[in-house]
C-alpha positions as CSV (number, residue, x, y, z in Angstrom):
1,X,12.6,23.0,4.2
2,X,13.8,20.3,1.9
3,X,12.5,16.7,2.6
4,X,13.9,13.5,1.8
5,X,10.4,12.5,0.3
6,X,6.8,14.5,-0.7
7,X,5.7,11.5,1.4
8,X,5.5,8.6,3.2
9,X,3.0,5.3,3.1
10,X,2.9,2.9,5.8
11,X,1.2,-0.4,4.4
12,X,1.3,-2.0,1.3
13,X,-2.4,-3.4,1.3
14,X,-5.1,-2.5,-1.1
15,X,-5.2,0.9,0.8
16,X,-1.3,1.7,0.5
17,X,-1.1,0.3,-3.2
18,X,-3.7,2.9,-3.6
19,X,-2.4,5.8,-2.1
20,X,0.7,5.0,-3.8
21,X,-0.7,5.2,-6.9
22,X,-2.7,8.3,-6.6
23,X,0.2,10.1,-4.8
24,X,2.6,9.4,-7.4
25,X,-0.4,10.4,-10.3
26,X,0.0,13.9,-8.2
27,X,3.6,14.3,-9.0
28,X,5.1,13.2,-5.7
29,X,7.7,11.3,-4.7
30,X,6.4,8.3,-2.2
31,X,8.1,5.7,-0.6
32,X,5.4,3.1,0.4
33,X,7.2,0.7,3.7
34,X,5.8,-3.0,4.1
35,X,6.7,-5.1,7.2
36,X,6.4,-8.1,5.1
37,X,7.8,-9.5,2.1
38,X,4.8,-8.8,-0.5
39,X,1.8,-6.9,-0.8
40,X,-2.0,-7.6,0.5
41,X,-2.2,-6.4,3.7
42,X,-4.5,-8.2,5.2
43,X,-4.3,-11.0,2.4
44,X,-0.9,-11.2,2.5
45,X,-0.8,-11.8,6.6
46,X,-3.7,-14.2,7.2
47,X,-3.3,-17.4,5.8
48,X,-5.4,-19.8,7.5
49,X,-7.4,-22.9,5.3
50,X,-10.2,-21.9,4.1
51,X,-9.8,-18.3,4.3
52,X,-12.2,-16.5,1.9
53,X,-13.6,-12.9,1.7
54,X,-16.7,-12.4,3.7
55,X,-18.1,-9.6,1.5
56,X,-18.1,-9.8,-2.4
57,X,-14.9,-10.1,-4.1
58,X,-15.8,-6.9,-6.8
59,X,-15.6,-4.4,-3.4
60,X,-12.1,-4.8,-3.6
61,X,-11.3,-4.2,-7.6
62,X,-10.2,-1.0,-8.6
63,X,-12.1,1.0,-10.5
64,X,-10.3,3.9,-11.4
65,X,-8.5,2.7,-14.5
66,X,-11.1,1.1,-16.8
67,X,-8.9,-1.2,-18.3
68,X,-7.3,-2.2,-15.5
69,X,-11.0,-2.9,-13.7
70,X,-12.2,-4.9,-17.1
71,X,-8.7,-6.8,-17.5
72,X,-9.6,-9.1,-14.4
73,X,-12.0,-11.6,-13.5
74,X,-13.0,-13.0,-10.6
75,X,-13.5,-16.6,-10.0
76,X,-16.4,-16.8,-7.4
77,X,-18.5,-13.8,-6.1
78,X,-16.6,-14.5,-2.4
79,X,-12.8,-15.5,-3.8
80,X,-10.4,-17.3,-1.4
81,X,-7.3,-15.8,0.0
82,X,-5.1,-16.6,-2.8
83,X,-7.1,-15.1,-5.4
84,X,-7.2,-11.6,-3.8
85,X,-3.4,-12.3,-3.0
86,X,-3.1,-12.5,-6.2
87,X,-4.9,-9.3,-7.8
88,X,-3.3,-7.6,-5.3
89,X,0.4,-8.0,-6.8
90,X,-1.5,-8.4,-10.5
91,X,-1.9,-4.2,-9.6
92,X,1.4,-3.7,-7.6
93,X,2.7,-4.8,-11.3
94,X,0.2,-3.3,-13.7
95,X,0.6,-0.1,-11.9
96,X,4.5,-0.1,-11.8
97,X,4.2,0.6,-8.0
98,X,6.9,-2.3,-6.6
99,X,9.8,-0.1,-7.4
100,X,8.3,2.8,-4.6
101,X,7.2,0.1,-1.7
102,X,10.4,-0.8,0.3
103,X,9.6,-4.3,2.1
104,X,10.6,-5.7,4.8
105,X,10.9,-2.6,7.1
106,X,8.6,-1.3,9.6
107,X,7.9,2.7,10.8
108,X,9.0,3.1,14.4
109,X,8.3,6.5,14.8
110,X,6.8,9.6,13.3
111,X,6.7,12.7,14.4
112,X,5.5,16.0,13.1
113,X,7.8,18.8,13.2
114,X,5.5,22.0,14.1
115,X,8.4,24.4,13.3
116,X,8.9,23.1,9.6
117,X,5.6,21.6,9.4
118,X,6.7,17.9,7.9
119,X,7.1,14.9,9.5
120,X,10.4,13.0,10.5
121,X,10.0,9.3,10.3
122,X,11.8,6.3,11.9
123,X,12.6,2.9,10.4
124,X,13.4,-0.4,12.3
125,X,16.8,-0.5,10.6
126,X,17.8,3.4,12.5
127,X,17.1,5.1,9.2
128,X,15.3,8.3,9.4
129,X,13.5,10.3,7.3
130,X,11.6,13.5,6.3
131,X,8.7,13.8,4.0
132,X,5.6,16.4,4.1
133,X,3.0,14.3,4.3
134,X,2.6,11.0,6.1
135,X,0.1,8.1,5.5
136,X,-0.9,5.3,8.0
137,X,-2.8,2.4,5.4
138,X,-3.7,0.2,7.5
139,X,-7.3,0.0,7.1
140,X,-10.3,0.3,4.4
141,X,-10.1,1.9,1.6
């Protein structure tokens, strides 16, 4: 059966920007859907003062492109908020991935099909999709 997509990511945090990444390094077309208006996940939705990471900063580099690992420096060994905020979109835009992540729209549904064996997804604005494989990012990576 054909599908709109190969597949579909739900979350554009450091997990979605991921499996974005490695998806579309497989030959796949991926559409990556953000609730919000920019990437970060958790960085991009919790904003309180003084909000810092709790583990060190270098757990959250990437460190499957060597240049892209040694190209960025971190400020402290536990960076604020807008630091990570920040090396999140510095990837979204090394990597080329804004052009795949659609934001501002949320999944309201997915369901797998048994008889074609692919998924058919629902989007806040009534669109609906089909892709093969289907992704919830939402957590570590």
């Amino acid at each position: 059966m054909k599908t709109d997509l190969d597949a579909i990511v739900v979350g554009a945090g450091f997990s979605g920007l991921y499996m974005l990444h490695r998806l579309r390094e497989q030959g796949l077309t991926v559409r990556v859907f953000e609730r919000g208006t920019a990437v970060g996940g958790t960085w991009y939705w919790n904003r309180y003062p003084g909000l810092q990471c709790d583990t060190e900063t270098i757990s959250y580099s990437f460190t499957f492109d060597k240049a892209l690992y040694n190209d960025w420096t971190w400020s402290r060994r536990f960076a604020p908020r807008e630091e990570i905020q920040r090396y999140a979109e510095y990837v979204t835009d090394r990597l080329d991935l804004r052009k795949d992540i659609q934001f501002q729209t949320a999944v309201s549904f997915a369901h797998f099909q048994e008889e074609s064996n692919t998924w058919k997804v629902g989007l806040d604005d009534g669109t609906v999709l089909t892709s093969r494989f289907f992704v919830t990012a939402s957590g570590p990576l």
